[in-house]
N, C-alpha and C positions, 0 to 999 in steps of 0.2 A: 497296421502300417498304412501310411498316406506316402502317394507318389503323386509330387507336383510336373506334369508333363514338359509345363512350359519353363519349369527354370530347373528341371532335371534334379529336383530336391526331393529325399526320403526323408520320410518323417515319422513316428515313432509314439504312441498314443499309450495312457495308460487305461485302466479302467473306465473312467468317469468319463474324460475325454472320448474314450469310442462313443460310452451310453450317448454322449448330446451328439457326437456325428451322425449315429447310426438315425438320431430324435429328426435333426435335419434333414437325414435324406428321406423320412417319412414325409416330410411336410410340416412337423410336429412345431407351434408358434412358441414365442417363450413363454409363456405360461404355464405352459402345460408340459415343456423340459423341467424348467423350477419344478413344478409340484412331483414329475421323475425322481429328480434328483434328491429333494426331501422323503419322498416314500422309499426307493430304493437303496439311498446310501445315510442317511439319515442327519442330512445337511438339514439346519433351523432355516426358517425362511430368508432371512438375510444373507445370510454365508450363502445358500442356495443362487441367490441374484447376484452377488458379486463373482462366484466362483462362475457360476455363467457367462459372465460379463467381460472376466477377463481371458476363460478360452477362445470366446469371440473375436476381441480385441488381437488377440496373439495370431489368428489364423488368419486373421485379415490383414495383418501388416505383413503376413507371410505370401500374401496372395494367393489363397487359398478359400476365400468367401468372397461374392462380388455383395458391391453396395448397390443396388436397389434405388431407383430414382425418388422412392420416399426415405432417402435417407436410414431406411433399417439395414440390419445384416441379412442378407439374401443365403442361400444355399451352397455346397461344395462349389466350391468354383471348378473346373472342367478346360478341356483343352478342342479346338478345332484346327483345324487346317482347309485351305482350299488356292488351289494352283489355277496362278496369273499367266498372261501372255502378255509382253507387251512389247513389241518391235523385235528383236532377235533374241532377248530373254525371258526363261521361264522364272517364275519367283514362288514359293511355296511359303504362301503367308499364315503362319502360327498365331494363334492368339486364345492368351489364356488369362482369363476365362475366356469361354469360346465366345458367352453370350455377346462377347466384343466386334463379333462376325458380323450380326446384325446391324450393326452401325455403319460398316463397311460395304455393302451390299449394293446399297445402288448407287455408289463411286465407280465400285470394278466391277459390272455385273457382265459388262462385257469385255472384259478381258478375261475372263473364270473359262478354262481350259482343260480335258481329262488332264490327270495325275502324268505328270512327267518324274522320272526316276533322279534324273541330276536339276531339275530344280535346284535354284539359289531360294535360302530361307530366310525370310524378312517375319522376326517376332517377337512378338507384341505381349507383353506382362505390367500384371498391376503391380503396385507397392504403395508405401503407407504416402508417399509424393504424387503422386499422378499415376503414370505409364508411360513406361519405355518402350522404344521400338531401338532394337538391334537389327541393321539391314546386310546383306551377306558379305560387305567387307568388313564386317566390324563396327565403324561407325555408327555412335550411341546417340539418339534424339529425345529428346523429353515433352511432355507437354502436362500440366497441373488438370485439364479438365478432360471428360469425357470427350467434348464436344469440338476439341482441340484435332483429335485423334485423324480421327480422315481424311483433312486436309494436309498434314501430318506425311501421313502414308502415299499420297499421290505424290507430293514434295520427294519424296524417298523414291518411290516407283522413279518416276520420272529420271530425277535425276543418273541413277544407274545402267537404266535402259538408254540414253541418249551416249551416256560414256561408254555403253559394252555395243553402239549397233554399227552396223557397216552401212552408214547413211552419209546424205553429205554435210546436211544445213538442218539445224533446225527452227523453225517459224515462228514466230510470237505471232498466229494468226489461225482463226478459224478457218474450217473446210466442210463443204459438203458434195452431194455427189449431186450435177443436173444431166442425166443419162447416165452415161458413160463415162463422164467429162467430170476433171473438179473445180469449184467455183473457192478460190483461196480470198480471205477475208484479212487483211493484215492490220493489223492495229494498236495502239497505243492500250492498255490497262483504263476503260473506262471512255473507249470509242463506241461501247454498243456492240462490238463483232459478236457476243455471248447468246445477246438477248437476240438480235438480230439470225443466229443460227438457228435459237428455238424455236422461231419461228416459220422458217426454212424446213427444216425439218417437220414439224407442225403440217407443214405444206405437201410434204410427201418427200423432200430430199432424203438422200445415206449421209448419215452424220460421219463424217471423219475425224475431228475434233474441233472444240471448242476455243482451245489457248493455244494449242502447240501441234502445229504440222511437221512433219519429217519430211524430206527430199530426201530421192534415193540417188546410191551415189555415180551410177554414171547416165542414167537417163531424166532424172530432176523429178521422174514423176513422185505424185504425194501421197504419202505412205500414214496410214491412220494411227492417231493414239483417243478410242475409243470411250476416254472417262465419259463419266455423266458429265452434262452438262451445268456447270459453274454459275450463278444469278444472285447477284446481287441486290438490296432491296429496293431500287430505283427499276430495275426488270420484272418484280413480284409485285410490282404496281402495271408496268405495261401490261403484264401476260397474265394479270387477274383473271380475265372475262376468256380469254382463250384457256388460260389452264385453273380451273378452281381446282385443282387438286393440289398445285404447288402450294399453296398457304397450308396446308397439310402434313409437310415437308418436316422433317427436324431443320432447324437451326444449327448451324456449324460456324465454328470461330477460326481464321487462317494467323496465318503468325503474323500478318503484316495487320493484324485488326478488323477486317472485314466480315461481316456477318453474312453467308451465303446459304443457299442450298443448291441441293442436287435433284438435276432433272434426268430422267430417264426415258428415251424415248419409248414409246407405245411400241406395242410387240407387233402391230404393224408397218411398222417403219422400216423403209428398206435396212438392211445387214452387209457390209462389205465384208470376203471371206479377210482374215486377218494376213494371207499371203499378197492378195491384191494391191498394185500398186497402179493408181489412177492420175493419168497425165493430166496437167492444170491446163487447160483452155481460158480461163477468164481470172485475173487477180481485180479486183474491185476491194477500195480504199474505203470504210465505212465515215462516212462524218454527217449525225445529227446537227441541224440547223433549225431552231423554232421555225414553224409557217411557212416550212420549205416545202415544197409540193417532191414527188420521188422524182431524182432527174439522175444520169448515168452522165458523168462529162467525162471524156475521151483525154487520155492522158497519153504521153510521148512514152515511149519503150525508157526512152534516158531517166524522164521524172520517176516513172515507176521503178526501175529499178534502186534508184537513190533514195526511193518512202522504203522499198523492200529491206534491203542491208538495213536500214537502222531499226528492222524488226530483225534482223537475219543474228542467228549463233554458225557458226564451222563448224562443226565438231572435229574438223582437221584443219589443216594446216590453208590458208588462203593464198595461192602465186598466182600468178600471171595466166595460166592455165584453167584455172578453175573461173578465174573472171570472164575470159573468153567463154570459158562453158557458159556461164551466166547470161553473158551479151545473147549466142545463139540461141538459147531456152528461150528468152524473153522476146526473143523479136519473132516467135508464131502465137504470140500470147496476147489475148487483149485485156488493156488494161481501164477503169475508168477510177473517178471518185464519184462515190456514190452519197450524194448528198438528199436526204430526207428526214423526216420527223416523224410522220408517221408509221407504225410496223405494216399493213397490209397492205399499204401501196409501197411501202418498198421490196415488199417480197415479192408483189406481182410486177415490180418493172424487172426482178433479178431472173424470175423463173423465165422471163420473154427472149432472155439472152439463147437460151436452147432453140434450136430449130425444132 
């Protein structure tokens, strides 16, 4: 009997069919199944390769053998598990095959949290189309490649964790930690905030995140969402000579078409505990300028707040109230646009903002 973990399906094998499982879980290549199956059950060589062929075919559309980046049939496929944190939800991410784990790993590597008991289950199975991800309301997503997958899955993280947290706003802007203090990056999809963080971090900041800050909901300070950091290939050109390792990277494809990878800060980089919520001191507006030398220009509490909102989501409800919270927040807060072209003279006019 076969038990598939991840789609909770029992399956039911006769003779011939265990012999090639049992061949598989040896190691055993097809050649040398075929010539099994001819010596022990007295299949002619033909009938041996096709009858082979099509138990393979059947276990794999069951998702039950993973494929193998050279395109063969690979071994039992297998199930994992490993428990997310991310803002006030736990998420118990399944995937089966497991070896689907490794592709995931340096997305969430810091959100990976011991086993919580009521975890929400967010999981991930093949079939003869791609891979499904079922995320804990139900809600079905698909993607046709491997390489679709992670991007995928933050899409899902994300999304549920902003709807279940007890937050106010959340930021279409990088964060990093300078002290104590956070220095918020807000920006438009393709201002540089990404590349501009890796660098910062690179520099010795606490990465908070890369695309999406949280405000918490009645002190405004900035509450971390931890993925790897996001690079697109116009950034795997800047940060060549700072990081040879990213070109190293797998290649990932997002649903809006974009070619990234994922950077993971160095295990010496500072750690913010995942309870910590660190008050914003500095919002700095990122905008590359060819031949622009690094300059910080002082912006009005009014301008910045009106660049902020058209980054800003509510996760509740916006009145009169919460704007006034806003106006107060923003007026102990300095704001500049920080206009440069270069990355390490931007980094070093940013780190000078700390006393």
């Amino acid at each position: 009997m076969l038990f598939n973990a991840g789609t909770h399906q029992l399956y039911s094998l006769n003779t011939t069919a265990t012999y090639v499982w049992c061949c598989l879980e040896e190691g055993f290549g097809f050649a040398r199944i075929e010539q099994g199956l001819e010596q022990t059950f007295g299949f002619d060589p033909d009938a041996a390769k096709a009858h082979l062929g099509t138990i393979l075919r059947q276990w794999q559309d069951l998702g039950l053998l993973r494929q193998t980046t050279g395109g063969s049939l690979g071994g039992p496929a297998t199930s994992d598990t490993v428990t997310l944190r991310l803002l006030d939800t736990a998420f118990r991410l399944q995937a089966s095959p497991g070896d689907l784990l490794s592709d995931l790993t340096p997305l969430v590597e810091h959100l990976v949290t011991a086993e919580i008991s009521d975890a929400l289950t967010i999981q991930i199975t093949a079939d003869r189309d791609g891979f499904i991800l079922q995320g804990p309301d139900g809600a079905i997503e698909r993607c046709q490649r491997r390489d679709q997958l992670a991007p995928l899955v933050k899409i899902s993280l994300v999304r549920f964790a902003l709807r279940h947290s007890r937050a106010a706003y959340a930021i279409h802007a990088a964060g990093v930690t300078l002290g104590e203090r956070c220095l918020l990056l807000p920006g438009a999809s393709g201002s540089g905030k990404s590349t501009l963080t890796a660098a910062l971090v690179m520099a010795g900041c606490g990465l908070l995140g890369d695309d999406t800050i949280v405000l918490a909901h009645d002190t405004l300070a900035a509450r971390q969402m931890p993925f790897a950091i996001c690079l697109k290939p116009g950034a795997w050109r800047l940060l060549r000579k700072q990081l040879p390792q990213l070109a190293r990277q797998p290649i990932h494809n997002r649903p809006d078409g974009k070619r990234v990878r994922y950077l993971l800060p160095a295990e010496t980089a500072p750690r913010i505990a995942p309870d910590v919520q660190t008050p914003v001191e500095w919002i700095v507006f990122p905008r590359r300028i060819r031949q622009s030398p690094a300059e910080l220009v002082p912006l009005s509490r009014a301008e910045a707040l009106a660049r902020l909102l058209r980054e800003c989501c509510p996760l509740d409800t916006l009145d009169p109230e919460k704007i006034a919270q806003l106006v107060q927040w923003i007026a102990t807060i300095s704001c500049f646009e920080l206009r440069f072209n270069g990355l390490d003279a931007a980094v070093e006019r940013l780190r000078l903002l700390a006393p």
